[in-house]
C-alpha positions as a printed Julia matrix, in Angstrom:
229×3 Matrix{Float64}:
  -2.37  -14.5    27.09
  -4.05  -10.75   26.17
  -1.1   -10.29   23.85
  -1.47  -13.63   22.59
  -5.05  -13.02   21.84
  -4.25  -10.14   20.22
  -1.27  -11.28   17.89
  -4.37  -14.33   16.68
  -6.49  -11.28   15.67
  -4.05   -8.69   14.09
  -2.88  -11.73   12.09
  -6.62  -13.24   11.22
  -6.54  -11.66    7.91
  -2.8   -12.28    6.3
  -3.43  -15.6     8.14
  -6.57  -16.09    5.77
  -4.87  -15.1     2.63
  -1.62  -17.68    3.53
  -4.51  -20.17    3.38
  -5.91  -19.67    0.92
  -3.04  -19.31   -1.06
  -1.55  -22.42   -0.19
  -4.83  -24.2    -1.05
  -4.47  -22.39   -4.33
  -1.03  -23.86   -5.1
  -1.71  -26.95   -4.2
  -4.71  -26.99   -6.9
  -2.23  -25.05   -9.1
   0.02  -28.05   -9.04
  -1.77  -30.65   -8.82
  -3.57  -29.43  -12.47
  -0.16  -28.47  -13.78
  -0.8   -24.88  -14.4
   1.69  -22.81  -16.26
   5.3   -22.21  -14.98
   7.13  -19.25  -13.33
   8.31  -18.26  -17.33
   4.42  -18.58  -19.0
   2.92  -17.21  -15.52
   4.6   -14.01  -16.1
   3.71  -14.02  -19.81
  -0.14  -14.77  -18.56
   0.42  -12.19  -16.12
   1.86   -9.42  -18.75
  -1.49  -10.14  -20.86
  -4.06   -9.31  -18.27
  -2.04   -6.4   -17.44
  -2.12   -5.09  -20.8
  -6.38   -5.59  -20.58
  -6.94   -4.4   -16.9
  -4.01   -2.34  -15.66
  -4.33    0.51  -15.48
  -8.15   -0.18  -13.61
  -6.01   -2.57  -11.18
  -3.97    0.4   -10.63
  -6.31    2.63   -9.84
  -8.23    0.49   -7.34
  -4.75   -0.91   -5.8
  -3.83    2.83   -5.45
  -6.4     3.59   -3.32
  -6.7     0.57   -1.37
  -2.94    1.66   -0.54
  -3.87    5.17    0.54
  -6.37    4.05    2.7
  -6.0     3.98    6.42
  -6.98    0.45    8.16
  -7.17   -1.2     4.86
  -3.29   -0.33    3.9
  -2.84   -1.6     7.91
  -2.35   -4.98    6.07
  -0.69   -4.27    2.87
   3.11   -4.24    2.44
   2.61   -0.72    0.62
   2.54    0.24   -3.29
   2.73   -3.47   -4.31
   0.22   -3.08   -6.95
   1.63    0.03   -8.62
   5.05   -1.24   -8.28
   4.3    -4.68  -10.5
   2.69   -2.48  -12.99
   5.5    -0.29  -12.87
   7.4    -3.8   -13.78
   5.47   -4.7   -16.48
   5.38   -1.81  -18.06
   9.03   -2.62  -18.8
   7.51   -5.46  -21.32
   5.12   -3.31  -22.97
   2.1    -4.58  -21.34
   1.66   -0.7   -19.91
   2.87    2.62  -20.52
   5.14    3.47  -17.18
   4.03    7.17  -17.58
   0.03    6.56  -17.45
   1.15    3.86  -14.84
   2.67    6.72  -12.41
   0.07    9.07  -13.46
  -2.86    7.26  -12.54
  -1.45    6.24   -9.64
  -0.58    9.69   -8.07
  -3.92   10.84   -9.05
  -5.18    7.57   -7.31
  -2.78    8.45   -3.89
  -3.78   11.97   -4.06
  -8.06   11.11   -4.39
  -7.56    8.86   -1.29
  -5.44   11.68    0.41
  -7.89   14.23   -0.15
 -10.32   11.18    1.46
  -8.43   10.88    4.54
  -7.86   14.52    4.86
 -11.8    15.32    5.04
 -11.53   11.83    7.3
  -9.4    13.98    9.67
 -11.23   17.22    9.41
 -14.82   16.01    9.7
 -14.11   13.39   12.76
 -14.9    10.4    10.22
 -11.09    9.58   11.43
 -12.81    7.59   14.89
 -13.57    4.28   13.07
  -9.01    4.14   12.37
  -9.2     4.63   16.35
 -11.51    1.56   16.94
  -8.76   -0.48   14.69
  -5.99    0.73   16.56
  -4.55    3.64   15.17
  -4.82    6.28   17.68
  -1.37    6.31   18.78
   0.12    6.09   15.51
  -2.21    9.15   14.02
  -1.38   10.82   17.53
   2.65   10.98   16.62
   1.97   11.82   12.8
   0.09   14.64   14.02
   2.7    15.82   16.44
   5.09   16.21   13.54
   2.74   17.48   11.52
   2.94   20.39   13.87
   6.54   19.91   14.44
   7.48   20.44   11.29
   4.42   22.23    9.51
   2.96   20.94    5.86
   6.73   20.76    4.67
   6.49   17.34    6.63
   4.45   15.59    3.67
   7.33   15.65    1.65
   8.85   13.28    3.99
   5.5    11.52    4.71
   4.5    10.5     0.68
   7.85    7.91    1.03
   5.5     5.57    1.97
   1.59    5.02    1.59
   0.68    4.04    5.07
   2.39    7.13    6.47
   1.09    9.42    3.8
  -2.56    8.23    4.7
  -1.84    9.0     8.49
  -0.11   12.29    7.74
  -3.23   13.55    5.44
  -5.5    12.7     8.05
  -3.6    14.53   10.35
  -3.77   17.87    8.12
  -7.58   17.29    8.25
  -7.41   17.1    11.8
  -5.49   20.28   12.21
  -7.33   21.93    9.98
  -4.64   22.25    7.53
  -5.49   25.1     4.46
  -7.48   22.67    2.01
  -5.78   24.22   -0.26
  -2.21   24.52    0.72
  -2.8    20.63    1.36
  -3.75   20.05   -2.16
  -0.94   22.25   -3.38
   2.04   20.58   -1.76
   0.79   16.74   -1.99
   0.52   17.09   -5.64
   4.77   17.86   -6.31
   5.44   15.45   -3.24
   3.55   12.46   -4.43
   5.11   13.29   -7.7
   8.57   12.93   -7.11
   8.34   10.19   -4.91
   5.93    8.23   -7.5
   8.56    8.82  -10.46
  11.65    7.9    -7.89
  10.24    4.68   -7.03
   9.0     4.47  -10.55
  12.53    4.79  -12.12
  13.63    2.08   -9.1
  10.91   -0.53  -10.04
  11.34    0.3   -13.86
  14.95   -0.69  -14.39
  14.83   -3.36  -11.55
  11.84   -5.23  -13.47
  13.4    -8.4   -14.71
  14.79   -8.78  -11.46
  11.24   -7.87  -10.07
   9.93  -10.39  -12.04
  11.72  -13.59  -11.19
  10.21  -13.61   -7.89
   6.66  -13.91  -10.11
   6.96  -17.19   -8.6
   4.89  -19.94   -6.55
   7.99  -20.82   -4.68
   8.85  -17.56   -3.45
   5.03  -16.24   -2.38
   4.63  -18.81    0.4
   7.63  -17.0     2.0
   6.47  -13.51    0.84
   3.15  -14.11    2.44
   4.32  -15.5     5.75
   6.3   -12.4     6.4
   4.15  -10.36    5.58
   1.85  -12.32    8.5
   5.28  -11.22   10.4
   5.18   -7.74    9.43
   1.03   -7.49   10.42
   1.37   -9.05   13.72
   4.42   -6.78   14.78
   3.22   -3.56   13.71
  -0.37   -4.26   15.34
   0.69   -5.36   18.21
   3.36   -2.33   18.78
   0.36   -0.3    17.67
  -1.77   -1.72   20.41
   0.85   -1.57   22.67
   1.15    2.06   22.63
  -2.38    2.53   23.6
């Protein structure tokens, strides 16, 4: 029953959004709003006027611990990455703004870590998942982050980890910038020839099952998280 309980309140949220976006396509069809084809086209022209804001925000939304607890990781900056393909965005500014985004809301959760702000990710669960970053933070020293930057939701834990251990602000600063780099542009290069593929799935049919995995995907890892506690 607990774990029951708790699997209705990890998965509130996604839950919410899986409403709301089914009430959304039910309007969307009902009114006979554009096709997958013109959606994308709609899409391309709004990311040609906002982009490079969305990425920015989306960035650090991503590199945010708690928040990126319910976010599949680097979806924003990976459809702008996408539609940068069609000209709507210049992939270069794309990756640049979004490193610079990661590494702001790195340097966030680093002074998180090393100032004690890091409790309130405790309260949401993340104690034991911030505990093992931090043990191979000292396992394996800064060099770690390299490793760490694959992903968004481990880079956010591993920064706040540094802060924690009172990691060199410096040093810190001075090996996230390279490793966020070279991920950014490998994932950027990934996303960048794999657009038109990418962008078939820009799709009402395929988001209802996009969304209820990722209500999957929040329930699992939060209740593993809470497990561990």
């Amino acid at each position: 029953m607990a774990n029951l309980r708790s699997a209705v309140t990890i998965a509130a949220f996604p839950l919410a959004v899986l409403a709301l976006l089914l009430a959304f396509i039910g309007v969307y069809q009902l009114l006979g709003l554009p096709a997958s084809d013109e959606l994308v086209e709609v899409a391309n022209s709004y990311m040609a006027r906002y982009g490079y804001v969305v990425v920015l925000i989306g960035a650090l939304l991503e590199g945010t611990p708690v928040v990126n607890f319910y976010l599949p990781g680097s979806t924003v900056v990976v459809l702008a990455v996408a539609f940068s393909r069609h000209g709507a965005l210049n992939v270069f500014a794309v990756l640049a703004v979004a490193t610079l985004a990661f590494l702001v809301s790195y340097i966030f959760d680093y002074a998180a870590g090393r100032y004690g702000w890091y409790v309130l990710m405790l309260r949401f669960g993340l104690g034991p998942a911030l505990d093992r970053t931090r043990g191979r933070v000292v396992q394996h020293g800064t060099k770690w982050l390299w490793v760490a930057y694959v992903h968004p939701n481990v880079g956010a834990l591993a920064a706040t980890a540094c802060g924690i251990l009172k990691v060199p602000f410096g040093r810190f600063v001075l090996l996230s910038i390279p490793a966020l780099a070279c991920w950014d542009a490998l994932w950027g290069a990934i996303t960048y020839f794999g657009a038109d593929q990418l962008l078939r799935f820009l799709d009402m049919r395929w988001l209802i099952p996009a969304i209820a995995v990722w209500v999957l995907y929040a329930i699992i890892k939060g209740i593993r998280t809470r497990s561990d506690e």
